[in-house]
C-alpha positions as CSV (number, residue, x, y, z in Angstrom):
1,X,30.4,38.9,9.8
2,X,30.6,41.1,6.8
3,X,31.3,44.7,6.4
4,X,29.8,46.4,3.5
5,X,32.4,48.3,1.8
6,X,30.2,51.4,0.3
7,X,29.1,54.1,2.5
8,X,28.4,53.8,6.5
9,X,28.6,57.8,7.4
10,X,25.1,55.9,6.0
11,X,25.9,54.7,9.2
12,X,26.6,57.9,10.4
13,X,22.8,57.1,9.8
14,X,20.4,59.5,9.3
15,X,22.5,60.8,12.3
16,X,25.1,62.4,10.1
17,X,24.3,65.7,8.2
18,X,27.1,67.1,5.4
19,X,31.0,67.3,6.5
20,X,32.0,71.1,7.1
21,X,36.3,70.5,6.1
22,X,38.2,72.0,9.0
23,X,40.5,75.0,7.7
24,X,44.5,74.2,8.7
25,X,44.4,75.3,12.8
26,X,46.7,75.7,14.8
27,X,48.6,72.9,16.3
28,X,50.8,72.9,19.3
29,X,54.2,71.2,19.1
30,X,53.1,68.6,21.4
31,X,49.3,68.0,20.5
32,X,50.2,66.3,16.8
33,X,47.0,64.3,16.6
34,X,44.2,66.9,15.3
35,X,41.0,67.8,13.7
36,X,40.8,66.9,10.4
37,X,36.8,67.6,9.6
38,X,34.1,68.5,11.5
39,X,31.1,66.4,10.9
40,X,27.6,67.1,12.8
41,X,25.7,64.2,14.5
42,X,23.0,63.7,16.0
43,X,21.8,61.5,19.0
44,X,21.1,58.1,18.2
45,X,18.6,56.4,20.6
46,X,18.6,52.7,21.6
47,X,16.4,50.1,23.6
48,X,18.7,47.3,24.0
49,X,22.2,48.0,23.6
50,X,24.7,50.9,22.8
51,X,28.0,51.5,21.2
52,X,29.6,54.6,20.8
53,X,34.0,54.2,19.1
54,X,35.8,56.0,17.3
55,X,35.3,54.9,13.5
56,X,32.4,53.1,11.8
57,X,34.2,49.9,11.2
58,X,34.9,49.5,14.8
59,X,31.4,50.6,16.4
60,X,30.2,48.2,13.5
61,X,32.0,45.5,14.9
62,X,30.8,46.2,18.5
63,X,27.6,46.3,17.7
64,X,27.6,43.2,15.7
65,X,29.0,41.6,18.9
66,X,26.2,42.6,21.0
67,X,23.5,41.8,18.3
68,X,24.5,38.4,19.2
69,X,24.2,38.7,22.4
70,X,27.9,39.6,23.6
71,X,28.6,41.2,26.6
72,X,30.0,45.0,26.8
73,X,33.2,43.2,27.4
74,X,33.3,41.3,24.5
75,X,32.1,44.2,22.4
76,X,34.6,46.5,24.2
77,X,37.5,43.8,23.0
78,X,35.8,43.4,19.3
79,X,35.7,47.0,18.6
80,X,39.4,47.8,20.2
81,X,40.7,44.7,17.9
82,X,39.0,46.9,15.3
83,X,40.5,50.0,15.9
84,X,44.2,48.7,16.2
85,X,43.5,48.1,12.1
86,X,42.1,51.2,11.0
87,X,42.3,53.7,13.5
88,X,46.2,52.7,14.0
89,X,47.4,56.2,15.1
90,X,45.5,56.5,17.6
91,X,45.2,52.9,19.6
92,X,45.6,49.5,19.5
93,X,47.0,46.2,20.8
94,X,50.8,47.3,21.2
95,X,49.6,50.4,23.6
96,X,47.6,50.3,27.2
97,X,44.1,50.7,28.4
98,X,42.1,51.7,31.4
99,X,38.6,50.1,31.4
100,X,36.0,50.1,33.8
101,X,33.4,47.8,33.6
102,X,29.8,47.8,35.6
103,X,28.0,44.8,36.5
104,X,23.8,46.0,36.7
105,X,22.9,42.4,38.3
106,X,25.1,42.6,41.2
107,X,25.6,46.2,41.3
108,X,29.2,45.9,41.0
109,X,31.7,48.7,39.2
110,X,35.2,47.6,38.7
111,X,38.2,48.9,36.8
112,X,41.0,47.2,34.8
113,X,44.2,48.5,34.6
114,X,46.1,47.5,31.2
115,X,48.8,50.0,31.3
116,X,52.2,49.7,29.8
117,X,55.2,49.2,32.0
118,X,59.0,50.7,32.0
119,X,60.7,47.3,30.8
120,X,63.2,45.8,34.0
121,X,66.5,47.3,32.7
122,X,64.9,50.8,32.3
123,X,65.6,53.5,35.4
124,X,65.2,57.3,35.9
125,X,68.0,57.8,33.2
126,X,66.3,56.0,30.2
127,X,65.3,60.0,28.8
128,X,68.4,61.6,30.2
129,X,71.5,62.9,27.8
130,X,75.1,62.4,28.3
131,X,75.1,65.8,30.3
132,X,72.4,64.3,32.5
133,X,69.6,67.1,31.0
134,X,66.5,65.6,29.5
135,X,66.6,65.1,25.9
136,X,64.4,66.7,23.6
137,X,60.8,65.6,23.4
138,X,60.4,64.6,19.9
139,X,63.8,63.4,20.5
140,X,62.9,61.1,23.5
141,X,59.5,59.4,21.1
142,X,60.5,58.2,18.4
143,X,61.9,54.7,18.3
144,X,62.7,51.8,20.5
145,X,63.6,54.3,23.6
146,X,60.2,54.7,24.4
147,X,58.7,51.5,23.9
148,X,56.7,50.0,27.7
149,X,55.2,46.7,27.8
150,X,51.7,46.5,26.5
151,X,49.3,45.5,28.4
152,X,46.0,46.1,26.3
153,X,46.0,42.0,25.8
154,X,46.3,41.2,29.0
155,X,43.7,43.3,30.2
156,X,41.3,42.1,28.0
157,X,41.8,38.2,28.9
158,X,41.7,39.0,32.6
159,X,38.0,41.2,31.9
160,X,36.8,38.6,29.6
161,X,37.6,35.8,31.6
162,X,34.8,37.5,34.7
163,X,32.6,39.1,32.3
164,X,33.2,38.0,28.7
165,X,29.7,35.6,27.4
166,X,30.8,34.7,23.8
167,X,33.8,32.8,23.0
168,X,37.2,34.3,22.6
169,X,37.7,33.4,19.1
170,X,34.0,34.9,17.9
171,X,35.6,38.2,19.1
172,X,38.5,38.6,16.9
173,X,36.1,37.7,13.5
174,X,35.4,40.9,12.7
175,X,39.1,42.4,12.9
176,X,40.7,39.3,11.3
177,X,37.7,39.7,8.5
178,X,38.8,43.5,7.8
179,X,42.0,42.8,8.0
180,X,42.1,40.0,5.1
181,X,39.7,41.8,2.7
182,X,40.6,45.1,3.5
183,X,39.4,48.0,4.5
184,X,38.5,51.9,3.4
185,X,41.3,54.0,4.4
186,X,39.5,57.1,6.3
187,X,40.5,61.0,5.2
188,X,41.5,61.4,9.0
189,X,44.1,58.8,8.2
190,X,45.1,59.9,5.1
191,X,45.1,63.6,6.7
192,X,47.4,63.0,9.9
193,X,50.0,61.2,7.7
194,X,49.8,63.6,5.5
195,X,50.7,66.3,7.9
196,X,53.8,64.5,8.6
197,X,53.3,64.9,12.0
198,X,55.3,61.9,13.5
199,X,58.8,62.2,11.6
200,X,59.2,58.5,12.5
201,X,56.6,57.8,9.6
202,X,59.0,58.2,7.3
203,X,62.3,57.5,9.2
204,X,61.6,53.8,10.4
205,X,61.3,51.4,7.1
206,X,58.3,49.1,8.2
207,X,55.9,51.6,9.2
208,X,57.3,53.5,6.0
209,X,56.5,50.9,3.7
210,X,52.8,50.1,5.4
211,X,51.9,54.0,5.1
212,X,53.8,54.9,1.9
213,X,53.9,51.6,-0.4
214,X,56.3,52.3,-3.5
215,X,57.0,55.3,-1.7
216,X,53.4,56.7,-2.6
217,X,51.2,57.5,0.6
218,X,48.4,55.7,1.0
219,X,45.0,58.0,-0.5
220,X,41.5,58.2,1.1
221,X,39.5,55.5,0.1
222,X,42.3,53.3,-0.3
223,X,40.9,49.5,0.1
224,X,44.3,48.7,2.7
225,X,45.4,45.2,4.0
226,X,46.9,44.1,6.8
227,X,47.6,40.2,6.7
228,X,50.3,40.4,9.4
229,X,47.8,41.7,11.9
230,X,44.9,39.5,10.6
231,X,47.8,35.9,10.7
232,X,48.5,37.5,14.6
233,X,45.0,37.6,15.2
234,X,44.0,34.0,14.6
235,X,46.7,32.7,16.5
236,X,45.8,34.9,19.6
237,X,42.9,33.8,18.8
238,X,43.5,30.0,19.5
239,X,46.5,30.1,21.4
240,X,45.4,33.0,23.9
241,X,47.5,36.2,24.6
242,X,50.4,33.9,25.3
243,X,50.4,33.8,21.6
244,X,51.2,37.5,22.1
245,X,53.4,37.8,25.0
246,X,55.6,34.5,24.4
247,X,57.2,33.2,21.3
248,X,57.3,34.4,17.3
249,X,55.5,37.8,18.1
250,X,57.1,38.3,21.4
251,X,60.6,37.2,19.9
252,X,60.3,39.7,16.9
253,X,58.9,42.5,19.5
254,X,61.7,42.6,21.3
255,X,63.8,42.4,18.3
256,X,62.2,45.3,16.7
257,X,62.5,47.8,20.0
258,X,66.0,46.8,20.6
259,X,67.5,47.2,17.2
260,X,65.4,49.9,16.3
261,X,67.1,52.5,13.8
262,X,66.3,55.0,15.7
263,X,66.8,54.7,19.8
264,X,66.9,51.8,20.4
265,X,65.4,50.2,23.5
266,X,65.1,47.8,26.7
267,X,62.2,45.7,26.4
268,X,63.1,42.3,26.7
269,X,61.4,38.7,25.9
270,X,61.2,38.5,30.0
271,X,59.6,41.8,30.3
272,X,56.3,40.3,27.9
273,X,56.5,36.8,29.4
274,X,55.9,38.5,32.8
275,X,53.3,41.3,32.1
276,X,50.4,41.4,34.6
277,X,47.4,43.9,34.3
278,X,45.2,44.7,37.2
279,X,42.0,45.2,38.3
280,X,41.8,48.0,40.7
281,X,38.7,49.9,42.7
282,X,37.3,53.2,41.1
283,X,37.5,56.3,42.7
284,X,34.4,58.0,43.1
285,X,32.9,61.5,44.5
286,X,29.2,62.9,45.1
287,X,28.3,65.6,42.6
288,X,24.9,67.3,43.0
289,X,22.5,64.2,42.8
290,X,25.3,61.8,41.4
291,X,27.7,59.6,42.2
292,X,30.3,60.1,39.7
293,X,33.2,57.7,39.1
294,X,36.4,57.2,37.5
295,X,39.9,55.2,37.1
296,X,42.3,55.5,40.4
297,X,45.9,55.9,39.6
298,X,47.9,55.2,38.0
299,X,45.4,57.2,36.4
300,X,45.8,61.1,37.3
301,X,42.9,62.0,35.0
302,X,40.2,60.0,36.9
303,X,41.2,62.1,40.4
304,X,41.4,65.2,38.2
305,X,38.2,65.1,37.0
306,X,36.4,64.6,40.2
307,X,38.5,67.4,42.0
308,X,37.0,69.6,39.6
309,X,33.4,68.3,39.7
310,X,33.9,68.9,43.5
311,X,35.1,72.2,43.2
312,X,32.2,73.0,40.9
313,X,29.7,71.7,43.0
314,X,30.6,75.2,45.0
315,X,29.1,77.4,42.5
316,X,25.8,77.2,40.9
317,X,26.6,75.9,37.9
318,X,23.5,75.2,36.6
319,X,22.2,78.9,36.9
320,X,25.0,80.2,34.7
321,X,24.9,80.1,30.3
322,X,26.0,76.6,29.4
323,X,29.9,77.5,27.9
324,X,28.8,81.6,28.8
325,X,31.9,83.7,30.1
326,X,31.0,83.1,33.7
327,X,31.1,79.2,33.6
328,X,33.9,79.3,31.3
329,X,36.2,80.8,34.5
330,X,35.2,79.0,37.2
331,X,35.7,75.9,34.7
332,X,39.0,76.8,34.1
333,X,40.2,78.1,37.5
334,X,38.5,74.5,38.9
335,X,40.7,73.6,36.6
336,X,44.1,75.2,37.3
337,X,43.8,73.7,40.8
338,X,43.4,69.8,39.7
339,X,45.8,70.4,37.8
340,X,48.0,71.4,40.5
341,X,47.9,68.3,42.7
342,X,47.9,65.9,39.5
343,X,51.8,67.5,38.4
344,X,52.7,67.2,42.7
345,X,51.2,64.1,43.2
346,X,50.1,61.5,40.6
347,X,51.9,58.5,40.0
348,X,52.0,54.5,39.8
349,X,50.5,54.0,43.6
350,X,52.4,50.6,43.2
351,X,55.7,52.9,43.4
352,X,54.8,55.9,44.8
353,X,52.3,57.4,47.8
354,X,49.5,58.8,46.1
355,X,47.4,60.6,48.4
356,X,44.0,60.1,46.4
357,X,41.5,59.5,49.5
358,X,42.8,62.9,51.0
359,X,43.0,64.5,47.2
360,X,38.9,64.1,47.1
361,X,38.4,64.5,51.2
362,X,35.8,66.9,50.8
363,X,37.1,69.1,53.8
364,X,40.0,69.6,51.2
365,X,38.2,70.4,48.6
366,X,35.9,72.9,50.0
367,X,38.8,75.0,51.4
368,X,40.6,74.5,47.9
369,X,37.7,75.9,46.3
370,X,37.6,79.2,48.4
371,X,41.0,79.8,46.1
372,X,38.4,80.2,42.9
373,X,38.1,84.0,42.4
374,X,36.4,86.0,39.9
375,X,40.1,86.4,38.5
376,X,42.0,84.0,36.7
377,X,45.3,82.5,39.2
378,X,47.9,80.4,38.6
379,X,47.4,77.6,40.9
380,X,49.8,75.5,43.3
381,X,49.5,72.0,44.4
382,X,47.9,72.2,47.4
383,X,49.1,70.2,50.8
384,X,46.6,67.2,51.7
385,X,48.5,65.5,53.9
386,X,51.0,67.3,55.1
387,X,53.8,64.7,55.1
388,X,54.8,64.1,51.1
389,X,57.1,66.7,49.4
390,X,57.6,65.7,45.6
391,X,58.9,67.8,42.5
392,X,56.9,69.2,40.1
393,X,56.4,66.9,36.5
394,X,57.9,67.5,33.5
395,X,56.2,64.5,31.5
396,X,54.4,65.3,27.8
397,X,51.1,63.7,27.9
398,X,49.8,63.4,24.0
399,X,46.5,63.2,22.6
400,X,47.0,60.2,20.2
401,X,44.3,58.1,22.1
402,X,40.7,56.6,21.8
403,X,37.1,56.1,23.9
404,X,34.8,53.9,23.8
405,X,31.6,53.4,25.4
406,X,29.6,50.4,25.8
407,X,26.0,49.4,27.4
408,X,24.6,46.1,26.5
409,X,21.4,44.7,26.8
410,X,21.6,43.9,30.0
411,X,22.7,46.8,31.2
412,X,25.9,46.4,31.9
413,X,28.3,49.0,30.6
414,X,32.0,49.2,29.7
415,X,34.1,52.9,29.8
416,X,37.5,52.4,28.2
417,X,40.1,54.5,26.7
418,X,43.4,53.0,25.2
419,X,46.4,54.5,23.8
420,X,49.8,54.2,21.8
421,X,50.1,57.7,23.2
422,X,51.8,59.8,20.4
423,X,50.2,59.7,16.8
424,X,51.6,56.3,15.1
425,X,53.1,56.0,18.9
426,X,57.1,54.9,18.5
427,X,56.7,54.3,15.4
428,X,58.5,50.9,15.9
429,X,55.7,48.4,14.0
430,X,55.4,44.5,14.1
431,X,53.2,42.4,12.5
432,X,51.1,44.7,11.3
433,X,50.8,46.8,14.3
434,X,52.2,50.1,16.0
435,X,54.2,49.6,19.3
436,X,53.4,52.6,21.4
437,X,55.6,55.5,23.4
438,X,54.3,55.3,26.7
439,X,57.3,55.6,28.1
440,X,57.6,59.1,27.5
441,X,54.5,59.8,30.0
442,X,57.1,59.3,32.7
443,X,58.6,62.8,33.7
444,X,61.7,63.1,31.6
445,X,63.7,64.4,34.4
446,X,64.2,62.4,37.7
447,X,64.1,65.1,40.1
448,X,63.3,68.7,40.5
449,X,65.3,71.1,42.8
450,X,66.4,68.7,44.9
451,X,63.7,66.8,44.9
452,X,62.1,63.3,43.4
453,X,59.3,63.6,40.6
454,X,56.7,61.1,41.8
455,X,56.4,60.2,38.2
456,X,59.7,59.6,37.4
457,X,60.5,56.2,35.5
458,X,61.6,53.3,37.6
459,X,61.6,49.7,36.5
460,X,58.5,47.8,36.1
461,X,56.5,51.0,36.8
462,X,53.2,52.4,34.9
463,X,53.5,56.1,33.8
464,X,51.2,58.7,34.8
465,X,48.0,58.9,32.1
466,X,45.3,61.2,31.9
467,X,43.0,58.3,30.3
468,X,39.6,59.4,32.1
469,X,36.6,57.0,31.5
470,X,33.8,58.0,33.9
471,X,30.6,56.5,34.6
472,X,28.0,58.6,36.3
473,X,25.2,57.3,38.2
474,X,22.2,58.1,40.0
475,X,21.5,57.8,43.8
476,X,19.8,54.3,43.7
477,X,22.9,52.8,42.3
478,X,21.1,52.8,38.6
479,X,23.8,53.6,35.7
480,X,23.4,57.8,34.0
481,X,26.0,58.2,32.1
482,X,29.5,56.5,30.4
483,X,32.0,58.8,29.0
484,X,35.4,59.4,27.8
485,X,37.6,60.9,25.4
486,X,41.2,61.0,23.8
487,X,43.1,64.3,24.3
488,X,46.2,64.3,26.4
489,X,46.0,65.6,29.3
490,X,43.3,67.6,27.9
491,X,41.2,64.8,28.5
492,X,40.4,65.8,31.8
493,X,38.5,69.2,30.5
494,X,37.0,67.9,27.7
495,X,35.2,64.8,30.3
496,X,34.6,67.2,32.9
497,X,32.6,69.6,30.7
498,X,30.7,66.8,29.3
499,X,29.8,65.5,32.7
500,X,29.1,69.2,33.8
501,X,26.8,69.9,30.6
502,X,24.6,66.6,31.3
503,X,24.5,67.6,35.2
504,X,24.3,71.2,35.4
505,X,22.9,72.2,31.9
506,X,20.4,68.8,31.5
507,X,21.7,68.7,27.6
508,X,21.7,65.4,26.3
509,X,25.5,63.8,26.0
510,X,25.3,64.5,22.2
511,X,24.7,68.4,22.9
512,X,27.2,68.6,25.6
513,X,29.9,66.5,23.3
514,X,29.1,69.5,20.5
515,X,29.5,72.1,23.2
516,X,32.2,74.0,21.8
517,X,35.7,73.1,24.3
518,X,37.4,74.8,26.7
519,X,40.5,74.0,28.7
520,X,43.2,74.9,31.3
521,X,46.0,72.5,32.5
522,X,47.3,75.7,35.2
523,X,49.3,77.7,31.9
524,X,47.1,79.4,29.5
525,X,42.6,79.1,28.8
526,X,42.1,77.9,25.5
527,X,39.0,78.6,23.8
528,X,38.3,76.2,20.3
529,X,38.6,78.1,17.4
530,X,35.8,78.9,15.2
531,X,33.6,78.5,17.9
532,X,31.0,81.0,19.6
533,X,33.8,80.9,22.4
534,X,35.6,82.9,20.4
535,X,33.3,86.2,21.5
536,X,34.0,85.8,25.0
537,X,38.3,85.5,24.8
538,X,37.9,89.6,25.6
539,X,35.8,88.7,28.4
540,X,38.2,86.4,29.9
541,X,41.4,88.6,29.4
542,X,39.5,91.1,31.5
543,X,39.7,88.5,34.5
544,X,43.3,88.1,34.0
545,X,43.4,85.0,31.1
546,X,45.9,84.4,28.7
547,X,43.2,83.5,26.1
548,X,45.0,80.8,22.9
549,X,42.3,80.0,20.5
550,X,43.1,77.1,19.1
551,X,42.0,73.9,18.0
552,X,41.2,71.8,20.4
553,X,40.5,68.2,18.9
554,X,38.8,66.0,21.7
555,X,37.4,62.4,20.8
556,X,34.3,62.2,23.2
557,X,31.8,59.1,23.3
558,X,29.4,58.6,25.3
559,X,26.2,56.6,26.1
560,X,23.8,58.3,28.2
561,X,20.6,56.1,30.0
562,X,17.3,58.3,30.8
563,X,13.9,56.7,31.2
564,X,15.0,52.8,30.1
565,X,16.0,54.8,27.0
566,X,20.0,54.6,25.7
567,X,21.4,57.9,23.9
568,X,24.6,57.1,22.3
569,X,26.7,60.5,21.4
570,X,29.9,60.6,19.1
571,X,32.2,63.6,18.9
572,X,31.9,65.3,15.2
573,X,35.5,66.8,15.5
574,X,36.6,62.8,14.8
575,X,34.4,59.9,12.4
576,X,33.1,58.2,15.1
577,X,29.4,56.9,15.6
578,X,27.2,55.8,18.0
579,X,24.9,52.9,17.0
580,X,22.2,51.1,18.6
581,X,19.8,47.8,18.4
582,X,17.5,50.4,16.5
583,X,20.5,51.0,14.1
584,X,20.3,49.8,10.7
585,X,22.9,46.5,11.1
586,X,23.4,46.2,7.5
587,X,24.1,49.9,6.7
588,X,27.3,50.1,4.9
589,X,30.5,52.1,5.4
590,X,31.8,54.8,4.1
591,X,33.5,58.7,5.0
């Protein structure tokens, strides 16, 4: 497989108009992954096969895969092997992924949970200070402290082993090719290092040296290496993932988290050995003429997202202005009330009783939706079962994350989004790849008042994650729409509205991915900046709103199917593409 080393915003394919260069925005302590361009795109249409990630190499790679005939498994493991190399902020094999997978021939949707896991000698102290007080957040992410087990690997063995149809080792070419002949360092890349946003960066020394070689960090356009990752590669690709989770890499792991120079850690050679992923039901809910679906807990994103959808579905959405001032507040108070529940109730379901049936019991719903007034309210967590009494969570949910969305030519589709969680995650690297911070998606503090947080860290346990990859369908079964998006918790407005502006507002999934973003996680309504929602902030503070513009930096892709006719989308606030059987396969790559 080759990847042509000139210009593949050619890929962005006649799809691609000129980049419009952000301005500086403003970015919230706790949101350090952000726009860095905006770049307008187009929909890309397919007959066969779709794939929509969140650089060119990456969605080059998947779509090689399926040109030969690979499932959207396999081309969901390609493109993720992909991104670990040059999207390695954002994702990548020492982080966790939630991927639902849809089987057309036997009608079958199924979900895998790869999530990280608090190692066995971690408890509900691992975050807190010698004062017993959380520690501070940037405080409690960098370094070996925060490190869970990844579980990305494991995932993908246990989905390809069902549903993979090409070999395991034709599925790590492309990465292991990119890796040894290098490949163009993107200006998002170069942009988020350069804003220093992770001070590990330049604290830990192997990540240092990677990033800033001779002490010099590494330009746009840079032709980068990575023969660590590519010599890890070949032996997972041989050996299997126990070539991963046992031995050298697993040795040096453990070494690296546990005498980290900067808090160091409790992941152990045990805690790898004995990593399990698991393949868990979807949730689902009726909206309008849909079924629309998403990823149970430990998940609190999927749940989110359908509360809302099922408190939209009382109001008439689709007889208000797509994004106009009305649709924007009943967004936002649907909104405030999802996000209620999720900080009461979400959790690992494995520890904790997560009441999701009775979080989506329509009965529920409807009287929680009689709360939606035309003024804005801060909402609380409402009381579906009358019986559970937990503390409100404290966790910080980052938007260092990436979708993809997959439908091969046989219809089958794959909706995934993965995570090192914080921008260059812990920092901690290994063999030429990032170990993530998961850890610190478990509330900091163990109780509340009193009271247990549901998603405090235990041993062994998953965090809470807002990762929401939806698949909509129609009423015969028949597959509408796969989508996703990094984001932090944000995640679960930016999906919503998406799934919203296909529904309600029949825009196609590229129009509704350029609808300018709104969100509401129960504090303040943010409105994107330089956007037409800009004219309605007055508006909203009439109703009540705290109005922040700001800028809000989702990642959505999405792959939308309408008359035996795929529509691949890509978000143009990140350098992702969609592309297609119709897509030029030797276009070549470049930002």
């Amino acid at each position: 497989m080759h990847f042509k080393l000139n210009s593949l915003f050619a890929i962005g394919l006649c799809a691609v108009t000129l980049p419009t260069i952000a301005k500086p925005t403003q970015v919230e302590t706790r949101e350090p992954e952000a726009t860095t361009a905006i770049v307008q795109k187009q929909l890309v249409t397919g007959e066969k096969y779709m794939v929509a990630a969140a650089n060119p190499y990456a969605s080059k790679a998947g779509q090689q895969i399926l040109a030969k005939g690979g499932s959207a498994v396999d081309a969901a493991i390609a493109t993720q092997l992909v991104l670990t190399l040059v999207e390695p902020q954002s994702s990548g094999i020492g982080g966790g992924t939630f991927m639902m997978y849809y089987n057309k021939a036997n009608n079958k949707l199924t979900s895998f949970d790869g999530r990280e896991t608090a190692p066995a000698n971690a408890d509900e102290t691992l975050f807190l200070d010698k004062h017993g007080k959380a520690v501070k957040w940037i405080e409690a992410v960098v370094g070996g402290r925060s490190v869970g087990v990844p579980g990305i690997l494991h995932a993908f063995a246990n989905a390809h082993k069902q549903y993979g149809t090409l070999p395991w080792q034709e599925l790590f070419k492309p990465a292991i090719e990119l890796a040894e002949q290098g490949f163009e360092v993107s200006p998002r890349l170069h942009g988020l290092l350069a804003r220093q946003l992770n001070p590990g960066v330049l604290s830990m020394p192997v990540i240092n040296e990677y990033f800033y070689p001779n002490g010099k960090l590494i330009e746009a356009g840079t032709i980068k290496k990575n023969q660590p990752l590519a010599d890890l590669y070949k032996d997972i690709a041989k050996q299997g993932i126990d070539a991963f989770y046992k031995g050298d890499n697993a040795k040096q792991m453990v070494n690296a988290v546990q005498h980290s120079k900067i808090a160091p850690g409790k992941l152990s050679v045990q805690d790898l050995a004995e990593y399990k992923s698991k393949e868990r039901d979807a949730v689902c809910i009726e909206y309008r003429a849909y079924n629309v679906c998403s990823m149970a807990p430990p998940s609190s994103g999927g749940v989110a997202v359908l509360q809302m959808l099922g408190l939209l579905e009382h109001k008439d959405m689709s007889a208000l202005k797509p994004n106009g001032e009305k649709a924007i507040h009943y967004f936002s108070q649907a909104s405030r009330i999802a996000f209620a529940d999720r900080d009461m109730y979400m959790g690992d379901p494995d520890f904790t009783q997560v009441p999701t049936k009775e979080l989506l019991n329509k009965d529920y719903i409807a009287s929680r939706a009689k709360l939606i007034t035309e003024q804005d309210t801060k909402a609380v967590a409402g009381n579906p079962v009358g019986y559970l009494s937990y503390a409100m969570d404290d966790s910080y949910e980052l938007p260092s994350t990436s979708h993809v969305s997959i439908v091969d030519a046989k219809g089958n589709a794959v909706s995934m989004t993965s995570s090192i969680e914080m921008a260059f995650g812990s920092t901690v690297m290994v063999n030429g790849f990032i170990l993530n911070n998961q850890l610190t998606d478990f509330s900091l503090s163990p109780r509340k008042n009193g009271k247990l947080v549901a998603n405090r860290v235990e041993a062994g346990k998953r965090p809470r994650s807002s990762m929401s990859p939806v698949m909509v369908f129609n009423k015969d079964g028949s597959l509408r729409l796969v989508v996703g998006s990094p984001g932090g918790s944000r995640i679960i407005d930016y999906v919503a509205q998406v799934v919203v502006g296909v529904i309600d507002w029949d825009l196609t999934a590229q129009e509704a991915i350029n609808l300018p973003r709104t969100t509401n996680r129960n504090d303040y309504t943010s409105l994107e900046k330089g956007t037409a929602l800009e004219a309605i902030a007055p508006a909203l503070t009439k109703r009540g709103h705290n109005v922040r513009v700001l800028d809000l930096n989702s990642g959505l892709h999405a792959v939308e199917v309408k008359n035996n006719t795929l529509f691949g989308g890509a978000d143009p606030r990140r350098e992702g593409v969609a592309l297609s059987d119709l897509t030029d396969k030797n276009a070549t790559i470049k930002f």
